[in-house]
N, C-alpha and C positions, 0 to 999 in steps of 0.2 A: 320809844319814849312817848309819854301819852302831849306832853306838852314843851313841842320843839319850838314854837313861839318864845316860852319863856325864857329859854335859853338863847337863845338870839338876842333878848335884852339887856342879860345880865351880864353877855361878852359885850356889848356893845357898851354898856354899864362903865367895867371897867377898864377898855379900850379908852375911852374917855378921859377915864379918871387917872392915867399913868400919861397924860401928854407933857411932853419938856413945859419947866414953868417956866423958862424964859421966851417962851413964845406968847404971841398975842393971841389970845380964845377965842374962839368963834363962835358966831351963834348957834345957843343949843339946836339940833336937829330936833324937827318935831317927834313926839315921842308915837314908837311904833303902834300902828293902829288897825286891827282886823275889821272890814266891814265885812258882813256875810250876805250872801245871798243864795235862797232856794232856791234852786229848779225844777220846777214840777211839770207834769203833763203827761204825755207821750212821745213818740217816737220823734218825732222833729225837734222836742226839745232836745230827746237823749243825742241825735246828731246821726244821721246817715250816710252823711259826706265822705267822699275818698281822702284821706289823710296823705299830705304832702310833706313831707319832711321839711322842703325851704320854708311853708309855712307854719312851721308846728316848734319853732326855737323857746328853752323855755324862758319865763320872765319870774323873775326873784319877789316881783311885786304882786303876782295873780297864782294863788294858791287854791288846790281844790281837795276836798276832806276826800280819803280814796275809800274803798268798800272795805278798809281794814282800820278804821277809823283812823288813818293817820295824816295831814297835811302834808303836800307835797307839790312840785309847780304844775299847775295847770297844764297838761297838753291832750289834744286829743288821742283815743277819744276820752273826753272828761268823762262821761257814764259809762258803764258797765252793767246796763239791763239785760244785754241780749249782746252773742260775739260777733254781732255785726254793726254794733255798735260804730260810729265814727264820728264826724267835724259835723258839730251843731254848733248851734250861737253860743254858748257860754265863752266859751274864752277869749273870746272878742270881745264881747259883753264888758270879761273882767277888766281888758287893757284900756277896753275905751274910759268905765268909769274911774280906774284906777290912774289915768293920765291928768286926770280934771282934781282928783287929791291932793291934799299939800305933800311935800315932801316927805317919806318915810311911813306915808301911809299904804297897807297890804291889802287887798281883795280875798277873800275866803268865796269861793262858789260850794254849794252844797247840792253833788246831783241826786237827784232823787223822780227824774220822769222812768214811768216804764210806757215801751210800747207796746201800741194798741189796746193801752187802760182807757175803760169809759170814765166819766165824770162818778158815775156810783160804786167806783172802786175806791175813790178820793172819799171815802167816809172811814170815822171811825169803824176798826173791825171789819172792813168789808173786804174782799178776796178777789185779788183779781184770778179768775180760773186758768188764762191762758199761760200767767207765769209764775203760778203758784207763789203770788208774794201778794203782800198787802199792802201797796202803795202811800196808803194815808198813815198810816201805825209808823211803817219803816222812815217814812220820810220824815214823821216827828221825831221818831227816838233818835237818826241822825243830825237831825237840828238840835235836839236838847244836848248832843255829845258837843259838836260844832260850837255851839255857842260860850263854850268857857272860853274857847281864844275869840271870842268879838263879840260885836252886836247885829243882829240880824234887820239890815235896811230895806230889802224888799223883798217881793217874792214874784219870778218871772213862770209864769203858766203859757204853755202851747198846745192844747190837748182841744178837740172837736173832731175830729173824723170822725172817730169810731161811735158819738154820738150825733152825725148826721144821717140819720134811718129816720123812715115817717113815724114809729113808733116812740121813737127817740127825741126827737128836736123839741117837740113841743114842750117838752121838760125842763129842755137846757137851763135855761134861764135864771129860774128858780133853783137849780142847784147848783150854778156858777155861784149866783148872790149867796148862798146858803154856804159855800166852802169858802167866801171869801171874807164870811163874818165868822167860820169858825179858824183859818189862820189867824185873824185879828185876834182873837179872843186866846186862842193857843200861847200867842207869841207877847198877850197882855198889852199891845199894842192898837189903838183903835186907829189908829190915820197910817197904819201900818200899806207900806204902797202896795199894788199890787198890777200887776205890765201884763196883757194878756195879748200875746202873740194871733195876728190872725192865719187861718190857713191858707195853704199856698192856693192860687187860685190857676190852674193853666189853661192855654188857648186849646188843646188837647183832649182836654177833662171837662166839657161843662159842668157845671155846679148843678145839682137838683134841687128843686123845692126845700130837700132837710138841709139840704147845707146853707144853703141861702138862710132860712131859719136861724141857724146856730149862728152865724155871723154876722145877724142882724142881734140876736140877742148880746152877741161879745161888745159889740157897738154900742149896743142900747144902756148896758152895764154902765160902761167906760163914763158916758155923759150923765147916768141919772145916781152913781157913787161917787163919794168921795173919794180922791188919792186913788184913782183908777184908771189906766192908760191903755188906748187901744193902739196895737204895733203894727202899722201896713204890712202887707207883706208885697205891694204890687212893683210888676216888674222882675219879681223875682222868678227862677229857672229853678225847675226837676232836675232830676239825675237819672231819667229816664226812664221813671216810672210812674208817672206823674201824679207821685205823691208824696215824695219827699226832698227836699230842697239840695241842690248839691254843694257841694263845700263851701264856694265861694258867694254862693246867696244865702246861706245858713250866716256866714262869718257875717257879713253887710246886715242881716237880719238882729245878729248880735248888735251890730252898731246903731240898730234902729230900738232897740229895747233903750241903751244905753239914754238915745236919745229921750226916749220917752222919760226915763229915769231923771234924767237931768231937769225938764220941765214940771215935773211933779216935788221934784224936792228942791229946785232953783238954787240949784249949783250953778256957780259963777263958770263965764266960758272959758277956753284954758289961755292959759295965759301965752304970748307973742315969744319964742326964743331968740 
């Protein structure tokens, strides 16, 4: 079914509409609502984390488009770049911003990071070679399917490794800003948000001159664009390769995009139970 959304409303519709009349009606439930969001990047966004079962229950409210173009609840691993795929931020991401919704409102996550794509695979037409896909092409054509059931509210980016090389960094910058005015422009949205995840930083791995570079530029972006948010990643823990984050600082990382999210769009805090 290309559009199980709909059908959710139109039971709901007339679930509704068959209640005893001698009862007293209630206030109408706000009406169902898809917020979407991309995920783009590389490998830390697609998630690398060990998947736990206690923490991976699904939620009715946080939906993720699957590689078969079809919605279905979120768990990890939400992506399917690579079959080592696991627990990245998104699905924490979805719960935390979907908590802060009014009621009956749905999260749509849209995976779309491949890893170990540089930033010049994020262009129109361009190839990433290691995984024979085209990250920038596929991740639109998945957006343009995604968006008949919602609106697309931001887009969370975590990609820089693979362009922190000396030959590399000096570039960043200028093609961060260059892919975040052509999202805008794609999605016809100019204040269109966009949350750019920093890389993990470990006591293990000093950082080089390129990487310092690139995350000086992720930084520099955040402050000199509009509706642009830079997402700590400190304090955060490897999974023992000290280059990608493990489950449960992927998930907190989710909640720190969320947060970022919250401040650029000034959604009200959640409310007291």
């Amino acid at each position: 079914m290309k559009h199980p959304l709909l059908i959710l409303l139109c039971i709901a519709a007339i679930a509704s509409s068959c209640a005893p009349a001698n009862e007293t009606p209630e206030a109408a439930p706000a009406p169902l609502v898809m917020d979407v969001f991309l995920l783009a990047g590389q490998s830390n966004m697609a998630g690398r984390g060990v998947v736990d079962a206690a923490e991976n229950q699904p939620d009715s409210r946080v939906l993720a488009f699957g590689k078969d173009g079809v919605w279905a609840s979120a768990v990890d691993p939400v992506h399917f770049d690579k079959p080592i795929a696991g627990v990245g931020p998104a699905r924490a991401f979805g719960i935390a911003v979907v908590d802060r919704l009014p009621p009956g409102a749905v999260v749509g996550l849209i995976p779309a990071a491949v890893g170990g794509s540089p930033i010049s695979a994020w262009r129109p037409g361009a190839r990433d070679q290691a995984t024979d896909s085209h990250p920038y092409d596929d991740a639109m054509r998945r957006l343009a399917q995604a968006r008949h059931d919602g609106e697309l509210r931001a887009v969370l980016w975590h990609q820089g490794e693979s362009d922190s090389k000396e030959a590399l960094a000096p570039l960043y910058k200028e093609r961060l800003a260059e892919l975040i005015a052509r999202f805008r422009e794609q999605s016809g949205n100019p204040e269109l948000p966009f949350l750019i995840g920093q890389m993990g930083r470990f006591p293990e791995k000093p950082w080089t001159e390129p990487w310092i570079e690139v995350d000086r530029a992720q930084r520099e972006l955040a402050v000199e664009l509009p509706f642009v948010a830079f997402v700590p990643s400190d304090g955060l823990t490897h999974k023992g390769d000290t280059l990608h984050f493990d489950a449960a600082s992927a998930r907190e990382l989710g909640r720190r995009y969320a947060e970022a999210y919250f401040r650029l769009t000034e959604l009200p805090p959640p409310t007291p139970e």
